[in-house]
Residue frames as a rotation matrix with the C-alpha (Angstrom) as fourth column:
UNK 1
-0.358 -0.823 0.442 60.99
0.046 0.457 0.888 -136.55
-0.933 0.338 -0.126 -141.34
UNK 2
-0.131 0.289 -0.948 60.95
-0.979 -0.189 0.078 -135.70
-0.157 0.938 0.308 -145.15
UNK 3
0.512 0.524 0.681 58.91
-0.276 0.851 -0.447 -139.31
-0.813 0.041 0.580 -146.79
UNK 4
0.898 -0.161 -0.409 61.16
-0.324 0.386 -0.864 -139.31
0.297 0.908 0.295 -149.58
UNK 5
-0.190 -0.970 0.152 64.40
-0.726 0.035 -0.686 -139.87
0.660 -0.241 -0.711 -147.46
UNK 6
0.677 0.602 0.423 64.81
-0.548 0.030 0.836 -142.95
0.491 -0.798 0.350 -145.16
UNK 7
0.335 -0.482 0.810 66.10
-0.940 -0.113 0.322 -144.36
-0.063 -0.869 -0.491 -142.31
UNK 8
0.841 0.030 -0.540 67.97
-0.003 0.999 0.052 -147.88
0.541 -0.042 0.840 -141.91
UNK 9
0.425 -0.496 0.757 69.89
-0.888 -0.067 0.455 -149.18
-0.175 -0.866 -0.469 -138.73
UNK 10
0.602 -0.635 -0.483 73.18
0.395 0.763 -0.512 -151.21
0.694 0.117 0.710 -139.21
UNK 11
0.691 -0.503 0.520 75.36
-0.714 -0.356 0.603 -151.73
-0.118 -0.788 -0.604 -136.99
UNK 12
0.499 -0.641 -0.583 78.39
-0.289 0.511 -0.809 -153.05
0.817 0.573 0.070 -138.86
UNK 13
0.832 -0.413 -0.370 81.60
0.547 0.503 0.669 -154.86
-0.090 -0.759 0.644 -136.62
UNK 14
0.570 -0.637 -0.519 84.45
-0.361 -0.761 0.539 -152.52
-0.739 -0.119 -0.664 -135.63
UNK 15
0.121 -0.959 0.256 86.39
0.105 0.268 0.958 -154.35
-0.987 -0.089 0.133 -138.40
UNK 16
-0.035 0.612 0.790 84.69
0.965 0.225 -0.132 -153.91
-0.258 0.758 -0.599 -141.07
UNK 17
0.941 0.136 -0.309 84.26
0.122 -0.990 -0.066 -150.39
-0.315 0.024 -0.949 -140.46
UNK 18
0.491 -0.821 -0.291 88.18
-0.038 -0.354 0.934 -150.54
-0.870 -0.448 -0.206 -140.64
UNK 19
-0.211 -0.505 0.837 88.52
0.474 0.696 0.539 -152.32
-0.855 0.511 0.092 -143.85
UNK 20
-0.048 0.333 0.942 86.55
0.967 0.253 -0.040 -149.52
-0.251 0.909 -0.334 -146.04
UNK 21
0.880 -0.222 -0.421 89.16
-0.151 -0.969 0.194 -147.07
-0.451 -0.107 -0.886 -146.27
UNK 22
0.535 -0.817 -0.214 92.61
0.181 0.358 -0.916 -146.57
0.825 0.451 0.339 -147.54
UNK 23
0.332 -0.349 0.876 93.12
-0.362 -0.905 -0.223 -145.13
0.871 -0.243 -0.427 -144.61
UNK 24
0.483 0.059 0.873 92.65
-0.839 0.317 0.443 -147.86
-0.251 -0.947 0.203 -142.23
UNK 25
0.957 0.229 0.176 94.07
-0.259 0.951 0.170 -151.26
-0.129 -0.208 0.970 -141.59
UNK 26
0.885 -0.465 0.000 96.58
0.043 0.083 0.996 -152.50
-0.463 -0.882 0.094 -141.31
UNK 27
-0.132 -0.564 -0.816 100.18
-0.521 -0.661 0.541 -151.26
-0.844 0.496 -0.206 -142.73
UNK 28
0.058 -0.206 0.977 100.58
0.784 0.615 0.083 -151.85
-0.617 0.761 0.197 -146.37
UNK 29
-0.682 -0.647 0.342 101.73
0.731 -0.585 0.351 -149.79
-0.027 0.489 0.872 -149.43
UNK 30
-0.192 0.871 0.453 98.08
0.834 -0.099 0.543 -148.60
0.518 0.482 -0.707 -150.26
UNK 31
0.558 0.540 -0.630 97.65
0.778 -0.076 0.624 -147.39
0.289 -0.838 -0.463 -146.58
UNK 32
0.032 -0.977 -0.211 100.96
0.737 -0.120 0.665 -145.53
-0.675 -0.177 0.716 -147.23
UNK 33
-0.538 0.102 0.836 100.13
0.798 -0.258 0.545 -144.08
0.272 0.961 0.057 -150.51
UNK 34
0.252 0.961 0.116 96.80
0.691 -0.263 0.673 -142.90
0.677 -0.089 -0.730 -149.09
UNK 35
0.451 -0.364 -0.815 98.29
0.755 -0.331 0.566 -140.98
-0.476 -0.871 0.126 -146.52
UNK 36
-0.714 -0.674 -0.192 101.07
0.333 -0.567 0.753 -139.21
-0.616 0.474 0.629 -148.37
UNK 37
-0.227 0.574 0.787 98.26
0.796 -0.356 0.489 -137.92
0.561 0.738 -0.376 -150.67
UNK 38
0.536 0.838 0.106 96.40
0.679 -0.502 0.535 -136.47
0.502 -0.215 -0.838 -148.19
UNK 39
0.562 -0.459 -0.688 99.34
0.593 -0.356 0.722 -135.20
-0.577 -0.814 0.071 -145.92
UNK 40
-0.243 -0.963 0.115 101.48
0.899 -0.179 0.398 -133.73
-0.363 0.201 0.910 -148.67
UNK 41
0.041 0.678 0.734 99.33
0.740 -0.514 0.433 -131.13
0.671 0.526 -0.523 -149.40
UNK 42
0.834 0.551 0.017 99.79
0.326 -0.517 0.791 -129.76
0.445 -0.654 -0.611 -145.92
UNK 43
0.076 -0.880 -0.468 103.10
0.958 -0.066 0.279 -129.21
-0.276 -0.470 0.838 -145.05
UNK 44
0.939 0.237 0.251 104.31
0.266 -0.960 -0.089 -125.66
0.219 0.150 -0.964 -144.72
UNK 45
-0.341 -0.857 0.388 107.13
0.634 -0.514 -0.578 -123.53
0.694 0.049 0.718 -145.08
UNK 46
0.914 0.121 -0.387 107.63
0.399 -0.437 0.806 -121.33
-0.072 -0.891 -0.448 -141.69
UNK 47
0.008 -0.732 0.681 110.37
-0.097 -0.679 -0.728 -118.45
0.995 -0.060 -0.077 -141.51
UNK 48
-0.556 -0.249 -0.793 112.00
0.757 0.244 -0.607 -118.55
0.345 -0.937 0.053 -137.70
UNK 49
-0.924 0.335 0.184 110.01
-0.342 -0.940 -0.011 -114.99
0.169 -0.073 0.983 -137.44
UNK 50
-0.159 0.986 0.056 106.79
-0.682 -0.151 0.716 -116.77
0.714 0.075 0.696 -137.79
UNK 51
0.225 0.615 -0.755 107.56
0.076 0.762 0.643 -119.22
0.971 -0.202 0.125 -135.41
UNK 52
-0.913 -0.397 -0.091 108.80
0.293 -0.483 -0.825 -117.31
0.284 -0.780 0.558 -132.99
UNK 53
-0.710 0.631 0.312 105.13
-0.585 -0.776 0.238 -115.77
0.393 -0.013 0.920 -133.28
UNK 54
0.175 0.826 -0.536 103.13
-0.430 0.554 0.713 -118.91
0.886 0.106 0.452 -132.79
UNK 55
0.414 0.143 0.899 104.99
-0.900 0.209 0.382 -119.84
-0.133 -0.967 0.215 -129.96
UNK 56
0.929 -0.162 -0.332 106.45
-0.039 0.851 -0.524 -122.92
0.367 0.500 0.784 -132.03
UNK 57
0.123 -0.979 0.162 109.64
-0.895 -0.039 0.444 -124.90
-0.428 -0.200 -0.881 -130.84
UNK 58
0.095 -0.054 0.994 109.00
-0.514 0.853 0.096 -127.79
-0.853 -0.520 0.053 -132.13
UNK 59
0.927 0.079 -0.367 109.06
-0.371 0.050 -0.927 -127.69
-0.055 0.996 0.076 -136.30
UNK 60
0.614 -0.528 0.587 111.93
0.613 0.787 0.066 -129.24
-0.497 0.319 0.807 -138.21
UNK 61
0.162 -0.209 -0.964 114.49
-0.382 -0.914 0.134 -127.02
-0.910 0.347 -0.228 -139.86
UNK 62
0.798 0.280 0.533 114.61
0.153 0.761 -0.630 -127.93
-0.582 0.585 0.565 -143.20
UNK 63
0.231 -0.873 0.430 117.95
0.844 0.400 0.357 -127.80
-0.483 0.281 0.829 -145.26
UNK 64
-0.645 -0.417 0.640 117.70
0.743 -0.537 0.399 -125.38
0.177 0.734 0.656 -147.70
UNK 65
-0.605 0.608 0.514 114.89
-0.160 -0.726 0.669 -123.16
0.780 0.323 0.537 -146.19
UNK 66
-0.371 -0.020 0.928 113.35
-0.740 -0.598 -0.309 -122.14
0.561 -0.801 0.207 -143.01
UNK 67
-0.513 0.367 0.776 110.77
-0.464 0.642 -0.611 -124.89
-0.722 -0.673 -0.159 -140.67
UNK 68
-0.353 0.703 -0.617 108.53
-0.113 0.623 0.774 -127.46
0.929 0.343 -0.141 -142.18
UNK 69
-0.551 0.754 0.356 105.20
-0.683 -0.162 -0.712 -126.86
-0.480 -0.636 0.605 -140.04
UNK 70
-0.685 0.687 -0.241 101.80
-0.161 0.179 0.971 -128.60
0.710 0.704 -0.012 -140.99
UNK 71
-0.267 0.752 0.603 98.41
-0.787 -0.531 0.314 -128.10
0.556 -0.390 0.734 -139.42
UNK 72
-0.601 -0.049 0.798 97.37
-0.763 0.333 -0.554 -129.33
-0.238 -0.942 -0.238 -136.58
UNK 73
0.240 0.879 0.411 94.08
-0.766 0.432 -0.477 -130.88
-0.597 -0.201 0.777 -138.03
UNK 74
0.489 -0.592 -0.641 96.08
-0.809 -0.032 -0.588 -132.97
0.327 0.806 -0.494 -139.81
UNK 75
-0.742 -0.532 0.409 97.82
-0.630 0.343 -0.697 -134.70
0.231 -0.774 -0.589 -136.89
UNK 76
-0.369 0.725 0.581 94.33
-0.797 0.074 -0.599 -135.00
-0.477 -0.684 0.551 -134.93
UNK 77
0.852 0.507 -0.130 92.56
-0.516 0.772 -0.371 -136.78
-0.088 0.383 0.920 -138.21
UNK 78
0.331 -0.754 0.567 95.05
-0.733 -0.584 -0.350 -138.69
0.595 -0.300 -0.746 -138.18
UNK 79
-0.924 -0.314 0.217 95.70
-0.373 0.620 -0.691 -140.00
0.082 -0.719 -0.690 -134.81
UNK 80
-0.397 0.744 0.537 91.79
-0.717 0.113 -0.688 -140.47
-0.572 -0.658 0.489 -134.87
UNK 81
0.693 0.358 -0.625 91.86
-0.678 0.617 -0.398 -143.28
0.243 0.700 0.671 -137.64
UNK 82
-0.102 -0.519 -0.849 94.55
-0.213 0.845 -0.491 -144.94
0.972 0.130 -0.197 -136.69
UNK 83
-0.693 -0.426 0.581 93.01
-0.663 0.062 -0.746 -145.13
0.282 -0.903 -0.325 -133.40
């Protein structure tokens, strides 16, 4: 172990851990805000051609212009904070 770097064991309470994010806890605008940042970045435009390719049935058509798609890792992080 490098001597200029060290080590220190905490072991915070699962709530705590929750509270020091925007991402977590429970609903409110912030938690709402924080989200839509990160997610709106990811949405995609999909032609029926490409989603015919991926194997996709499940995208949204979107009014004025082919699917709204958005990446999977996305979903995953995600479901794995708000779980």
């Amino acid at each position: 172990m490098n001597k200029d770097v060290g080590y220190e064991d905490e072991n915070p309470d699962h709530d705590s851990l929750m509270m020091m994010s925007d991402f977590t806890g429970p609903p409110r605008p912030q938690l709402d805000e924080a989200w839509h940042r990160l997610l709106s970045r990811t949405m995609i435009r999909f032609s029926a051609e490409e989603l015919k390719l991926a194997g996709n049935s499940t995208s949204v058509r979107h009014k004025d212009w082919g699917y709204v798609g958005t990446l999977g890792v996305a979903h995953y992080l995600h479901c794995l904070i708000s779980s």
